[in-house]
Wavefront OBJ file of the C-alpha trace (Angstrom):
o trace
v -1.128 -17.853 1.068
v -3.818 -15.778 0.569
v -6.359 -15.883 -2.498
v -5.661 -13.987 -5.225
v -8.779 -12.643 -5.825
v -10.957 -11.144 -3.500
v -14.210 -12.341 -2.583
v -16.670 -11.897 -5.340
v -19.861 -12.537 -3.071
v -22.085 -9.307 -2.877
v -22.714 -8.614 0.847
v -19.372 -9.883 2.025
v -16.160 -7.807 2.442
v -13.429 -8.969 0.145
v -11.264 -7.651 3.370
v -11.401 -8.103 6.794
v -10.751 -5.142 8.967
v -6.944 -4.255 9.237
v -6.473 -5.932 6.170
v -4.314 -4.205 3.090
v -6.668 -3.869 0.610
v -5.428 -1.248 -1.961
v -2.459 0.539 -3.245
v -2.107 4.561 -4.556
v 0.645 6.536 -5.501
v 0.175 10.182 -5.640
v 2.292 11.495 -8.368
v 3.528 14.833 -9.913
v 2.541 13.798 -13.661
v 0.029 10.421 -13.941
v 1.049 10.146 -17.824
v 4.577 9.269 -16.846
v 3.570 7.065 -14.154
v 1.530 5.119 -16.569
v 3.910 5.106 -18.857
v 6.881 3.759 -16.106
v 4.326 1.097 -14.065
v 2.556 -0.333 -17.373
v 6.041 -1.265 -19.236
v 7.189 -2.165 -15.563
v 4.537 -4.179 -14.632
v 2.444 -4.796 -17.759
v -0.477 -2.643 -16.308
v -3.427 -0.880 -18.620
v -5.376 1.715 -17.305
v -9.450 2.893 -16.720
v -9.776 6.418 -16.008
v -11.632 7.245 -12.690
v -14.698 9.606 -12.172
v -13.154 10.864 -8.812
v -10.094 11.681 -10.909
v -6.507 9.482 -11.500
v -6.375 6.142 -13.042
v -6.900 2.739 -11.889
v -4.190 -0.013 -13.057
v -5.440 -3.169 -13.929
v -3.754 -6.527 -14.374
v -5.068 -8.969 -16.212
v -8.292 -6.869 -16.200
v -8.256 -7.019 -12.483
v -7.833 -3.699 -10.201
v -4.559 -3.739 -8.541
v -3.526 -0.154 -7.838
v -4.265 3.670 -8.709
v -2.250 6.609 -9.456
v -3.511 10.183 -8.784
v -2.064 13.341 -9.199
v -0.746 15.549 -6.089
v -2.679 18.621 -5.859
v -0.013 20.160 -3.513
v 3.536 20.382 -4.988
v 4.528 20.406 -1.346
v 2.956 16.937 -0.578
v 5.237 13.490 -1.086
v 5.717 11.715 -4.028
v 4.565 8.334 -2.801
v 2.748 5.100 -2.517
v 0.085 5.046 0.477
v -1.359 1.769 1.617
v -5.054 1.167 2.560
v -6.347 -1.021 5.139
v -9.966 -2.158 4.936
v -12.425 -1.170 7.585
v -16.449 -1.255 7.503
v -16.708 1.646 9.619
v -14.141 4.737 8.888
v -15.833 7.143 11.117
v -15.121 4.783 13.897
v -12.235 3.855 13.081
v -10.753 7.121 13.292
v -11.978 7.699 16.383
v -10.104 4.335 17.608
v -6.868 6.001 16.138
v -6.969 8.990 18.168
v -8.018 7.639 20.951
v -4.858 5.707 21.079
v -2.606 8.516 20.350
v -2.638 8.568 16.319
v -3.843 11.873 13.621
v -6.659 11.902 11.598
v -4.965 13.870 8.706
v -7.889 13.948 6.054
v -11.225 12.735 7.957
v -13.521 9.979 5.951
v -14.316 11.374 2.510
v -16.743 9.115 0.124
v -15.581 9.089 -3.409
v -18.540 8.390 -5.366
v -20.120 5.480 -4.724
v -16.511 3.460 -4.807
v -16.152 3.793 -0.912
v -15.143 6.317 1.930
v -11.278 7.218 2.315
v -9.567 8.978 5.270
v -5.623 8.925 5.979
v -4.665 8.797 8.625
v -0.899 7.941 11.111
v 0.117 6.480 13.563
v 1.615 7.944 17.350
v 5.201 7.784 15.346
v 3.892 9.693 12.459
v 3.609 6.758 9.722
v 1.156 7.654 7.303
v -1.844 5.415 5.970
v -5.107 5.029 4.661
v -8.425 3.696 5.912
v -10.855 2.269 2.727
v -14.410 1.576 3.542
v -15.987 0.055 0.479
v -18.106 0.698 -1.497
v -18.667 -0.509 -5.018
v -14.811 -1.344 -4.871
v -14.157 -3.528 -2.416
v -10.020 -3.497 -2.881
v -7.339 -5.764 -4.956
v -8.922 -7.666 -7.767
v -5.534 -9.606 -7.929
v -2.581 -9.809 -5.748
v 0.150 -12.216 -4.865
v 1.198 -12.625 -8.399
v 4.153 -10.940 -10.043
v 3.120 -7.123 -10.937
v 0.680 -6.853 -8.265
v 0.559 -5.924 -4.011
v 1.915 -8.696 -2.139
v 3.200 -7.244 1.654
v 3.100 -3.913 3.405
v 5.893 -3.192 5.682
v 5.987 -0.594 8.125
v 9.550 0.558 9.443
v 9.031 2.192 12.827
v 11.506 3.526 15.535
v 9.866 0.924 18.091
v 8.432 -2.225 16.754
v 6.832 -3.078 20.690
v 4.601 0.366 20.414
v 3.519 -0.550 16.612
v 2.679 -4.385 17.389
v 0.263 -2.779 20.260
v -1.114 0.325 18.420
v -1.730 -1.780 14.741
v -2.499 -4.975 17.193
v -5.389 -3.240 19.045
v -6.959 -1.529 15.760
v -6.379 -4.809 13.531
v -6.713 -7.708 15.735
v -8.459 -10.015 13.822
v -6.655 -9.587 10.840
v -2.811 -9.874 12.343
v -3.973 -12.338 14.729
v -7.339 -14.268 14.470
v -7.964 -17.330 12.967
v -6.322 -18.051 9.901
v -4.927 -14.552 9.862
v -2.290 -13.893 6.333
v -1.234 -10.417 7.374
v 0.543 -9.290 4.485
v 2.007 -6.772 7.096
v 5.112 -6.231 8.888
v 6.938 -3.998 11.150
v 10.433 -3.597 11.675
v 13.439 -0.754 12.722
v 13.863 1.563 10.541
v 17.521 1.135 10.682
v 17.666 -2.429 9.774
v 17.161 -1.105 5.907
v 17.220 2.683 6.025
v 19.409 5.561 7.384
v 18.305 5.953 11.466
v 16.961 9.436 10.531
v 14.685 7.910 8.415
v 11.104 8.902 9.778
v 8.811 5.397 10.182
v 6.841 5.008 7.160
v 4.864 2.328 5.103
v 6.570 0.526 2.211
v 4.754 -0.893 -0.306
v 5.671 -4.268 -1.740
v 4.720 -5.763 -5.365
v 5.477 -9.623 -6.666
v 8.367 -9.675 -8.393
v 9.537 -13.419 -10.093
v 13.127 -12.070 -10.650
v 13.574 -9.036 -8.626
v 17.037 -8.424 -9.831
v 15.471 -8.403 -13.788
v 12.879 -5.957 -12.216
v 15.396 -4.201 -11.023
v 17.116 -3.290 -14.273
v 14.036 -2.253 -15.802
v 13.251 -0.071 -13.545
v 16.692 1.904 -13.822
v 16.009 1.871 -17.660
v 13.111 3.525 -17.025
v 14.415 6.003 -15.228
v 13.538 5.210 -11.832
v 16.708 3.912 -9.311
v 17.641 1.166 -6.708
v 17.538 2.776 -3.493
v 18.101 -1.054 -1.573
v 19.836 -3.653 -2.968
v 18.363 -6.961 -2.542
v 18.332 -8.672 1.148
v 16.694 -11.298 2.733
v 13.782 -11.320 4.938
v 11.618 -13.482 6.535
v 8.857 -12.800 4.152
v 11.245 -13.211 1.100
v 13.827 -11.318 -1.169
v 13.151 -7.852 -0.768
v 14.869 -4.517 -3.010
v 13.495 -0.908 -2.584
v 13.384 1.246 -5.725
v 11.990 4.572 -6.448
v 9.962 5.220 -10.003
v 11.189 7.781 -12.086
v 9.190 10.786 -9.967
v 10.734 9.455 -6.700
v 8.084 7.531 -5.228
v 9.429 4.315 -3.149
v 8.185 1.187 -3.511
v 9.586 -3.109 -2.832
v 10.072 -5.340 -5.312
v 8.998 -8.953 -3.467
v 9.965 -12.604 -4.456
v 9.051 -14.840 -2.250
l 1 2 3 4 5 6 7 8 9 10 11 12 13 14 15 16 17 18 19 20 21 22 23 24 25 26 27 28 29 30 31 32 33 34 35 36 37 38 39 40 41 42 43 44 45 46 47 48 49 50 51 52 53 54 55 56 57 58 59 60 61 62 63 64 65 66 67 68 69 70 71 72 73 74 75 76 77 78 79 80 81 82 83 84 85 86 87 88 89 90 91 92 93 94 95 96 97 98 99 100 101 102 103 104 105 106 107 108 109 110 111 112 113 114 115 116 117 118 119 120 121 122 123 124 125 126 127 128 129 130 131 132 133 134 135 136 137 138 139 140 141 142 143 144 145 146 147 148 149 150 151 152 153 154 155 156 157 158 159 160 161 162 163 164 165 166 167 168 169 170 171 172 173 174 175 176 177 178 179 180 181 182 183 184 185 186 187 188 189 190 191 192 193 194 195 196 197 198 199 200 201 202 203 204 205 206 207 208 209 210 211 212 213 214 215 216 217 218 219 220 221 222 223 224 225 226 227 228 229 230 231 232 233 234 235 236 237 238 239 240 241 242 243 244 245 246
């Protein structure tokens, strides 16, 4: 298993390219997510300059929430993957039949952000950093553990993610944290592909109940996975998210 922390050593990526590397949800009202993910999760919060929070556990950066500016947009979590060049990047992901949806952006001096999806449509994010390189802490209960993308065909997703992230799914001592899969072996078939977002959870089903009294719901019951235990809730604004023992 991976590290915990990232890499601490200035002039060395905490990520390697295709790598997750951070975690937003883009919310309707931030107050109640920080109200639902810090008695969830035991997060505290930093406000940002660029706008949003930043969670922290432990005092380490694990995830941000940010408000949706469009009332028409999603209510969800989007997952980054680490790259040193966005620009390029982007142009790699058209080139092999993906959108650029919003191209790279710097936010400050934290990094450059561009999202991006897929030739089926899922939806992601491209972080290039800057002064935040990505997860302070992950692996551990309350924090980003696995990214799972549910596609219509798994053989077009392990060539489109495998050309862009090589290294990263398949180099040397590659620890993905990533997965593909049908959409119908959890979801409805009409289900459009997507990313799901997965945080440790010791005792899922415990996790589980909180999260109802909080006033989100269980939208998967738990199942078993080659990764681990896996459930799929919704906070209480809708936004999906895993709950991950493994």
């Amino acid at each position: 298993m991976a590290e915990n922390r990232a890499s601490r050593h200035t002039g060395e990526p905490a990520y390697a390219e295709g790598a997750p590397c951070w975690a937003d949800a883009q919310l309707p009202d931030v107050a109640a997510g920080r109200r639902f993910y810090g008695e969830l999760f035991g997060w505290t919060f930093e406000e940002r300059p660029a706008g949003g929070v930043r969670a922290l556990k432990d005092g380490e950066p694990v995830a941000s929430l940010g408000r949706k500016t469009d009332g028409r947009l999603p209510t969800v979590w989007t997952v980054s993957f680490a790259t040193p060049d966005a620009e390029a990047m982007c142009r790699r992901i058209r080139a092999a039949g993906g959108q650029v949806v919003s191209a790279p952006l710097p936010v400050g001096g934290l990094g450059t952000s561009a999202l991006v999806t897929d030739p089926e449509g899922a939806v992601f994010a491209l972080w290039q950093p800057g002064e935040h390189r990505g997860f302070g802490r992950r692996h551990e209960p309350g924090t980003f553990a696995w990214v799972q993308l549910y596609t219509r065909d798994t053989e077009a997703a392990n060539t489109f993610y495998g050309d862009l992230f090589h290294d990263a799914l398949f180099g040397p001592g590659a620890e993905p944290d990533f997965g593909r899969a049908p959409v119908s072996d959890v979801f409805p078939a009409e289900m459009p592909p997507h990313f799901l977002v997965h945080f440790a959870a010791e005792d899922p089903a415990a996790t589980m109940a909180e999260v109802t009294r909080l006033g989100g719901r269980v939208q998967v019951p738990p199942f078993e996975t080659s990764y681990g235990t896996v459930a799929v809730v919704t906070d209480n604004q809708g936004a999906s998210f895993a709950l991950l023992r493994r």
